[in-house]
C-alpha positions in Angstrom: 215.6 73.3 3.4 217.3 70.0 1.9 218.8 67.4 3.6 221.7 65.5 3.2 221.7 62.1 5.2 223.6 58.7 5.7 226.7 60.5 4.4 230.3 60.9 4.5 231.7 64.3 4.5 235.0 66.0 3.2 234.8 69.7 4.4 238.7 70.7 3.3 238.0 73.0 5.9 241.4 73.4 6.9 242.1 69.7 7.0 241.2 66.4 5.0 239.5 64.5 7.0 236.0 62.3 6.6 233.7 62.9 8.9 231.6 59.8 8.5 227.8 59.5 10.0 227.0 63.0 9.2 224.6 65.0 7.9 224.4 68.5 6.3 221.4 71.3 5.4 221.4 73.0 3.1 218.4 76.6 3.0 218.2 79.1 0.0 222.2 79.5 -0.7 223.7 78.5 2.1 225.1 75.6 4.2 223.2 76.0 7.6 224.4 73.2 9.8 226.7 69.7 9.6 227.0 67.4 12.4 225.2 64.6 13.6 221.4 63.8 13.1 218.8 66.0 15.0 215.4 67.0 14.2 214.9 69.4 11.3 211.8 70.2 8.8 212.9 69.4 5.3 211.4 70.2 1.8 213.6 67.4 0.7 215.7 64.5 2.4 218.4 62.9 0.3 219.6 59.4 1.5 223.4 59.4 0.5 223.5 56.0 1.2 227.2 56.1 2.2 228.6 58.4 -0.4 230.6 61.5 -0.1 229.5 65.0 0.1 232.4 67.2 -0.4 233.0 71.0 -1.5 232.7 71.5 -5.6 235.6 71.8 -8.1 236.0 75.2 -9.1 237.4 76.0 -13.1 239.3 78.8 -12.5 240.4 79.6 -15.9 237.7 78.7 -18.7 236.3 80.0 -22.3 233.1 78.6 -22.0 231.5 79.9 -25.6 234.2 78.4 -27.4 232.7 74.9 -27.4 231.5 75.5 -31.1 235.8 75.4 -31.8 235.7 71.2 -29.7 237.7 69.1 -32.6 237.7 72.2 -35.2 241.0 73.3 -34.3 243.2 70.5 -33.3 247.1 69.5 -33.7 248.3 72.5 -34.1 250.8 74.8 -32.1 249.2 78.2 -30.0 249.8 81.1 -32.7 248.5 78.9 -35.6 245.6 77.7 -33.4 244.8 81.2 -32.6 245.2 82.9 -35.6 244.7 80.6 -38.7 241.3 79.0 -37.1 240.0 80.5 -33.9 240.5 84.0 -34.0 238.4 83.9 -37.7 236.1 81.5 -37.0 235.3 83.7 -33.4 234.8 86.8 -36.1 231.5 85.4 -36.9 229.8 84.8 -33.9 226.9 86.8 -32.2 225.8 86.8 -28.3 222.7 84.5 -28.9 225.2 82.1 -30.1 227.4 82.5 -26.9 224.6 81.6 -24.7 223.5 78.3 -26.0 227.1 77.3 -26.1 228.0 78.3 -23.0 224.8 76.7 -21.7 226.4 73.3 -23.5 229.6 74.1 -21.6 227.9 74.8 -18.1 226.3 70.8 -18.6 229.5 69.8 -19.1 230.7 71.4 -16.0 228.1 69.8 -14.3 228.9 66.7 -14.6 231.9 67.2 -13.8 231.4 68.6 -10.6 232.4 71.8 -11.7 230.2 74.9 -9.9 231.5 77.7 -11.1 234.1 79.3 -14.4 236.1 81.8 -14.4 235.0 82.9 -17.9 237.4 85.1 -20.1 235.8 86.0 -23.3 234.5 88.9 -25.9 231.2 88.0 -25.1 230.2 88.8 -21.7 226.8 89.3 -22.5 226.2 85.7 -23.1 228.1 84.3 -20.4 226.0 86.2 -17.6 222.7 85.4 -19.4 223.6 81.9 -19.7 224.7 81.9 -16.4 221.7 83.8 -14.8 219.2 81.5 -16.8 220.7 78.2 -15.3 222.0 79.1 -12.2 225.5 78.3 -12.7 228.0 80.6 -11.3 230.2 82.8 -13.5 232.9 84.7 -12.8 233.4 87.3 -16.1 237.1 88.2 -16.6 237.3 90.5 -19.3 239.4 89.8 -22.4 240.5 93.1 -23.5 242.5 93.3 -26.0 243.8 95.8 -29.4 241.1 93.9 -31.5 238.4 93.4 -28.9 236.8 96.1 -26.1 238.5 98.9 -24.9 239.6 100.2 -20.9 236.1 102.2 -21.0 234.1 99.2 -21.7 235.9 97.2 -19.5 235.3 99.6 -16.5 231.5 99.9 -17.6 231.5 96.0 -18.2 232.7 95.8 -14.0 229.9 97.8 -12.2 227.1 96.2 -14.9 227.9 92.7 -13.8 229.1 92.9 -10.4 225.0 94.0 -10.1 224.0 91.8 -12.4 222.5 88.8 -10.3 223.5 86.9 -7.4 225.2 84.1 -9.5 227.4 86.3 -11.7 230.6 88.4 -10.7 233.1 90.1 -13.1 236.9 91.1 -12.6 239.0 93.0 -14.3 240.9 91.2 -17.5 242.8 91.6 -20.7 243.8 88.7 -22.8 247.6 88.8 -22.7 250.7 91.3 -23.2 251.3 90.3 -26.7 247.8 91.2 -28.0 247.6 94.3 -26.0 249.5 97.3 -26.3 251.4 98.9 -23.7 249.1 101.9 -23.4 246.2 99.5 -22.7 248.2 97.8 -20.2 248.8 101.1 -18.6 245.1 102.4 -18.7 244.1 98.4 -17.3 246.7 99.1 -14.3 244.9 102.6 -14.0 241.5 101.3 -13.7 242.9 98.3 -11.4 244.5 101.2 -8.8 241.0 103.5 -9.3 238.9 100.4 -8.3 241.3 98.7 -6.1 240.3 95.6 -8.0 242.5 92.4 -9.1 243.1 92.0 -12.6 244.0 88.4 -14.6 245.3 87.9 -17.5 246.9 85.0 -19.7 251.0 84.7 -18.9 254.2 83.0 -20.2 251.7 80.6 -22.1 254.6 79.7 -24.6 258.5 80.6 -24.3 258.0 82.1 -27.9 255.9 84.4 -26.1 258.0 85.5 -23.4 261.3 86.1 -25.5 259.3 88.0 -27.8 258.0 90.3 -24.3 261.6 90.5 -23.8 262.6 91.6 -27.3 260.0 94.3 -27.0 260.6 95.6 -23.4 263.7 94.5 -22.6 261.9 92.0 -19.5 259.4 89.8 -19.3 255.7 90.0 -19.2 255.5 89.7 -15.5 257.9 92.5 -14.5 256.6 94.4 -17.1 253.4 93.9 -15.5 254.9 94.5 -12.1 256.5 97.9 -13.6 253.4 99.6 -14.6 251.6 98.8 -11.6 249.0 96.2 -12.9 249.4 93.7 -9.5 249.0 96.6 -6.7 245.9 94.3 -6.5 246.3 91.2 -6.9 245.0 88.7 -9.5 245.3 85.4 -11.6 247.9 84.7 -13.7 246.6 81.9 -16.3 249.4 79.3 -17.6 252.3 80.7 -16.0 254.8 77.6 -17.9 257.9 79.8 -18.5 258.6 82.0 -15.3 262.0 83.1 -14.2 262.9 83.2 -10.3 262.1 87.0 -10.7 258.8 86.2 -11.6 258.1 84.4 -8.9 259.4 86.5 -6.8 256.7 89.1 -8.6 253.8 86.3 -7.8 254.5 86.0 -4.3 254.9 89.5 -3.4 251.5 90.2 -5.0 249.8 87.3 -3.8 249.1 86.0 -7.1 246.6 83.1 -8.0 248.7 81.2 -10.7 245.9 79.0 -12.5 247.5 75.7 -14.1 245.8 74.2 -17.4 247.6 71.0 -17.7 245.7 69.5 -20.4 245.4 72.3 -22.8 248.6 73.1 -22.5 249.7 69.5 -23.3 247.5 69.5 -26.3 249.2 71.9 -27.7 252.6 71.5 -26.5 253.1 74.9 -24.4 254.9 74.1 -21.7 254.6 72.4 -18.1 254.7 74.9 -15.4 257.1 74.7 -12.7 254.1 74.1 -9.7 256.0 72.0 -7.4 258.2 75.4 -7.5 255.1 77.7 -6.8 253.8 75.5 -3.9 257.0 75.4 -2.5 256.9 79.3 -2.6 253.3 79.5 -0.9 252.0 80.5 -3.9 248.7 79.8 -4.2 247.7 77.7 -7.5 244.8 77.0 -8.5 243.5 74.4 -11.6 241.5 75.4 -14.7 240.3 73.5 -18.0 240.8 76.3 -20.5 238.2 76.3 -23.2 236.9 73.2 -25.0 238.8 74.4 -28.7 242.4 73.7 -26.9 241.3 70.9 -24.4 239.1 69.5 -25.5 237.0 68.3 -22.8 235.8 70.0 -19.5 236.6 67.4 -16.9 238.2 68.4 -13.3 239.3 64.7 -12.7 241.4 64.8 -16.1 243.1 68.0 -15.1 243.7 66.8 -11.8 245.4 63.7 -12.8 247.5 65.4 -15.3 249.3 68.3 -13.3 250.4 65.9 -10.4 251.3 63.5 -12.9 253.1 65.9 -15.2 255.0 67.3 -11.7 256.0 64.3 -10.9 257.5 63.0 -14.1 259.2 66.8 -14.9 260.8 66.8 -11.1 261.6 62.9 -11.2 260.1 62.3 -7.9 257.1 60.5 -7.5 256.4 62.2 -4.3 256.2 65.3 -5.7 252.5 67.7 -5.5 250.5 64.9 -3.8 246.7 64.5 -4.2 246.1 66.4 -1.0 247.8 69.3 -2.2 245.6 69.2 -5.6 242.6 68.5 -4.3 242.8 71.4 -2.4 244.1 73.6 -5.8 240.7 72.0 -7.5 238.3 72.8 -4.8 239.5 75.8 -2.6 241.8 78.0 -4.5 239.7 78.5 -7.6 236.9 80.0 -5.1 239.1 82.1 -3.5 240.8 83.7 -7.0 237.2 84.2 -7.9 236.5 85.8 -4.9 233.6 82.9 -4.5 232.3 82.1 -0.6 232.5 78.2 -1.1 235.9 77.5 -0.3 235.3 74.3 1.8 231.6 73.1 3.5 231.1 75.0 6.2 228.1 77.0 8.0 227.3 80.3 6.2 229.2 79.2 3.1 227.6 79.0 -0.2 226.2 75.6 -0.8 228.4 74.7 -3.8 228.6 71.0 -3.5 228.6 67.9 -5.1 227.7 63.9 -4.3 230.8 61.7 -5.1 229.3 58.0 -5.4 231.8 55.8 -3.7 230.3 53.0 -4.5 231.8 52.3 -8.1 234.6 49.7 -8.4 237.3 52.6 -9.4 236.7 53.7 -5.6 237.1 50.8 -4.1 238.2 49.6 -2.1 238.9 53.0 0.2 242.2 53.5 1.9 242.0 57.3 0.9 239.4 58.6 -0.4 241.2 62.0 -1.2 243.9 59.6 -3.3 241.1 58.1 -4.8 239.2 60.8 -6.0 242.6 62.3 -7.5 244.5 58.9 -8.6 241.4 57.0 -9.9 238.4 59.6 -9.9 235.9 60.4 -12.9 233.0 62.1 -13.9 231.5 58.7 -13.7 231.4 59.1 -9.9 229.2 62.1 -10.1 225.8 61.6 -8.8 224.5 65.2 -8.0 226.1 68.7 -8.3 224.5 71.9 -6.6 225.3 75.2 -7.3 224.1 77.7 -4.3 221.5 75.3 -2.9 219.9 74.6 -6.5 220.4 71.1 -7.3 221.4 71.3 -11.1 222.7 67.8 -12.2 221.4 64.6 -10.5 221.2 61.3 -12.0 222.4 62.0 -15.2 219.8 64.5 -15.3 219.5 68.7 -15.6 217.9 71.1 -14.0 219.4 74.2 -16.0 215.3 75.1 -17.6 216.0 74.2 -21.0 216.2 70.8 -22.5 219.6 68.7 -23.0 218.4 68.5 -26.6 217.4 71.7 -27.1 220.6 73.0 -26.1 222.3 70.3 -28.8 220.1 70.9 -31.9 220.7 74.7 -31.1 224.9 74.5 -30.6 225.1 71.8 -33.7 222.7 74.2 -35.9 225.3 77.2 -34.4 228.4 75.2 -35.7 227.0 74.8 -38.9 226.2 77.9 -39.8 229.6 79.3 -38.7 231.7 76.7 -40.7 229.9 77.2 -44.1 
C-alpha cells in the first residue's frame, strides 16, 4: 500500500474544494481511504510536502502513433494535411512501429498528467501492446473507414480488446462520415444496436465538411447519424466546431460526450466550437489533444488554457466557461466518455492521480488553486503521475520498462526510415 502524506487534496468529487492536512492510500488499483492521519502499514510513504494530490487529466480524443508526423506536416489546412502528407506517409507504417511511437506519446502524457487516451487509430495492435507494456491506460476507438478495417473487424477488434488486460478498453469507432460510406455507417449503427455499445467518431471538424454532408444527404452529419440509428447508444463526438441548434438538440437527447481539441483545431484553422453553448445545454464536454501531426504537443495545461480562452474571446465575455467548469471537462468527463472508474479521488475509484507541485512561482501565491492550475498551470508543475496505483512518472523520471533513450533512438530511426 502507498501513502500519500502532508498533502492537499482536490477530489472534484462533486465539488472543488481543498481539503488540506490530508492523507490518501492507495493498494493494487485502487484508492482505499482519504481523511486524516491514522495508523496504516505502508510499502511506501510519500511526503507531499504541501503539494496537491488531485484526480488525473484524461485525453479524451488522441492519435497516439502519429508522433512520427510532430513538425512533418505543418501549416497547412485539414484536407491537404490529411491527404497530401499524412494519409501517405501513414501508408508505410507497420505495428512495431506504432508501439514505440505510442510508447513516446504515452511519456509525453505523463508528464503531462495525462492517465489515460482515447486512442483512434488503424493500428490497434500497437496501442494495446504499448499500452499493456507500460501500464498506461488506453481506450481503443476504432477508426473504420472505406480505406482502413471493415464492420467485421471492428466487431472482432471489440470483444479481443475489451479482454485484453486490465489497462486497455475498446469502443466502437469509425473515422468520420466523409471517409465512410453510408452502408458502413449503417452496418456501424447495426453493430452499435447488437452490442448496445457507444460509438465515436470525428464531426463537423471543418464547415467544408459539413456542406459537403449536406450536398450528399441533404442534412448534416449529425442527423444523418441520428437517422440511421448510430446514437441509440450514446458516444463521443470529436471536434464538433460547426453544429446547427438541431445538432444539439441531437447531442443532448443522446447524451453525447462532445470532445473539444482547441489547439489542433487552431493549428489548422478549423473552427472554434460553440462550448459555452453545449455547457449551457448540459451537454457534457470533455477536452482532448488530438494527435501530435496536428497539435503538436501533448500537453493538458495548453488545451486547457486555450478553449476557455478561445470561449471567451468568441462570446466577448470574459466570464464566459470559467476554470471550474474546465477543470472539471479535463479531469472528470474524459473518464466518464471512456467509460474509465477515475472520475474524481474517491474510495474504490481507480487510483489515477497525479502530484501538482505548488510550490513553483507560477502557483503562487494561491488564492485558487483550481484558477491557478487552469490560468497559469504547466507541465512544469508535475511532480508524479500514477496510473492505477503504478507510479509511472516521478521526478522527471519513468517507470514505463523501457528506457527514455531507447524509446528515442527507436522513434527517430522509425522517422527516418519512413521519410526516405
Amino acid at each position: 500500500m502507498i501513502r500519500f502524506y502532508n498533502c492537499k487534496i482536490l477530489t472534484l468529487n462533486n465539488n472543488f474544494d481543498v481539503i488540506d492536512n490530508n492523507e490518501i492510500w492507495v493498494e493494487k488499483d485502487k484508492i482505499v481511504y482519504i481523511g486524516k492521519e491514522k495508523a496504516g502499514n505502508f510499502e511506501r510513504e510519500i511526503n507531499c510536502n504541501g503539494n496537491l494530490v488531485m484526480p488525473s487529466f484524461k485525453n479524451a480524443h488522441a492519435h497516439s502513433p502519429m508522433t512520427f508526423l510532430r513538425s512533418f506536416a505543418d501549416d497547412l489546412p485539414l484536407d491537404r494535411w490529411l491527404n497530401e502528407s499524412v494519409f501517405p506517409m501513414e501508408a508505410k507504417l507497420n505495428s512495431d512501429d506504432g508501439v514505440w511511437l505510442t510508447k513516446l506519446a504515452i511519456m509525453e502524457y505523463l508528464t503531462s498528467g495525462i492517465t489515460s487516451a482515447f486512442d483512434m487509430y488503424f493500428l490497434p495492435q500497437s496501442i494495446a501492446k504499448a499500452c499493456k507494456e507500460t501500464g498506461f491506460n488506453g481506450v481503443i476507438c476504432s477508426a473504420v473507414n472505406n480505406f482502413v478495417s471493415s464492420v467485421d473487424e471492428l466487431e472482432k477488434d471489440y470483444y479481443k480488446y475489451n479482454n485484453y488486460c486490465d489497462n486497455v478498453s475498446h469502443q466502437l469507432g469509425f473515422h468520420a462520415e466523409y471517409t465512410t460510406d453510408i452502408d458502413k455507417l449503417k452496418a456501424i449503427a447495426d453493430l452499435s444496436n447488437k452490442l448496445k455499445a457507444p460509438v465515436s467518431t470525428h464531426c463537423a471538424e471543418t464547415e467544408k465538411e459539413v456542406n459537403e454532408c449536406i450536398e450528399r444527404y441533404g442534412k448534416t452529419p449529425i442527423k444523418l447519424f441520428e437517422d440511421i440509428g448510430l446514437f441509440n447508444y450514446g458516444g463521443s463526438l470529436f471536434h464538433c466546431n460547426y453544429l446547427s441548434d438541431e445538432d444539439i438538440e441531437i447531442i443532448k437527447k443522446r447524451n453525447l460526450f462532445v470532445v473539444t481539441n482547441p489547439a489542433s483545431n487552431c493549428k489548422l484553422a478549423s473552427g472554434i466550437a460553440p462550448i459555452s453553448k453545449l455547457i449551457d445545454n448540459n451537454i457534457n464536454v470533455a477536452i482532448g489533444t488530438d494527435g501530435p501531426a496536428s497539435n503538436n504537443a501533448l500537453d493538458m495545461f495548453r488545451e486547457m488554457y486555450l478553449v476557455t480562452a478561445l470561449q471567451k474571446l468568441v462570446t466577448k465575455n470574459a466570464a464566459a466557461l470559467p476554470a471550474e467548469i474546465v477543470l472539471k471537462m479535463a479531469c472528470s468527463n474524459g473518464a466518464k466518455a471512456m467509460e474509465i472508474n477515475s472520475d474524481c479521488l474517491d474510495v474504490g475509484k481507480n487510483a489515477d492521480l497525479i502530484v501538482l507541485n505548488i510550490n513553483k512561482p507560477n502557483m503562487q501565491p494561491i488564492n485558487s488553486i483550481v484558477k491557478n492550475i487552469v490560468y497559469s498551470g504547466s507541465k512544469d508543475n508535475i511532480a508524479l503521475t500514477m496510473v492505477r496505483g503504478n507510479i509511472l512518472y516521478e521526478n522527471g523520471k519513468f517507470n514505463i520498462g523501457v528506457s527514455e533513450d531507447e524509446v528515442y533512438n527507436n522513434c527517430q530511426k522509425i522517422t527516418d526510415k519512413l521519410k526516405q
